[in-house]
N, C-alpha and C positions, 0 to 999 in steps of 0.2 A: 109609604116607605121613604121619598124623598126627602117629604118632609120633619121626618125623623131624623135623616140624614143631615139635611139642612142646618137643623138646632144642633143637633151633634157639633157638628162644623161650627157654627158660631160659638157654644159655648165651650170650645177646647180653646178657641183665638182670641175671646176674651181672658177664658183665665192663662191663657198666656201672656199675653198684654199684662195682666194683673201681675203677676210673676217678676216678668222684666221690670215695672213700674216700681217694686217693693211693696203692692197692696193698694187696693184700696182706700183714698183718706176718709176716715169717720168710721170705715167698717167694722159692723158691730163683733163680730167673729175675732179679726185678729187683734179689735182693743182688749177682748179678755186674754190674749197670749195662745189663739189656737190660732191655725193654720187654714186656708180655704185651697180644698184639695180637689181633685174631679174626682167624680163618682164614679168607680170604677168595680168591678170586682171584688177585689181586694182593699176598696175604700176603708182605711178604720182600723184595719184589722190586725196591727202591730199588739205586741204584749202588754205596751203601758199605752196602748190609745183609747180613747174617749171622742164619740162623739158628741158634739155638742150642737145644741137647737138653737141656733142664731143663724142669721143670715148671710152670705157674703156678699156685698155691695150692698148699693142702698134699700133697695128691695128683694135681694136673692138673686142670684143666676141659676139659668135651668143647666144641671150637668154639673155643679162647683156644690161642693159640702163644706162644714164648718166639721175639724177633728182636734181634738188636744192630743199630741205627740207628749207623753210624759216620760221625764227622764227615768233612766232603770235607779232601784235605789240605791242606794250606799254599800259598800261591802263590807 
């Protein structure tokens, strides 16, 4: 259980890092225009989102997903 807790811990402080930073540079996720989000619950689960199968950072972080936030359409 710590060490669940542990990784928890690190991967909320990285992608906070990531956040403040503006991203990741090279990362594969927000070069196609999606967003690296935590995993959360509620990961994804907006009306126009998509998840998407890429990684964020150079090899993925444990805890941080790749989502495409897309815009509502036109009226």
């Amino acid at each position: 259980m710590r060490s669940l807790a542990f990784i928890t811990a690190l991967s909320l402080s990285i992608y906070g890092c990531m956040a403040e930073s503006g991203g990741y540079p090279g990362n594969p996720c927000e070069r196609v225009g999606a967003k690296c989000d935590p995993v959360v619950q509620n990961f994804c689960q907006g009306k126009f989102d998509a998840t998407v199968e890429l990684p964020c950072g150079p090899h993925g972080f444990v805890g941080v997903g790749c989502c495409w936030h897309g815009p509502p359409p036109p009226k």
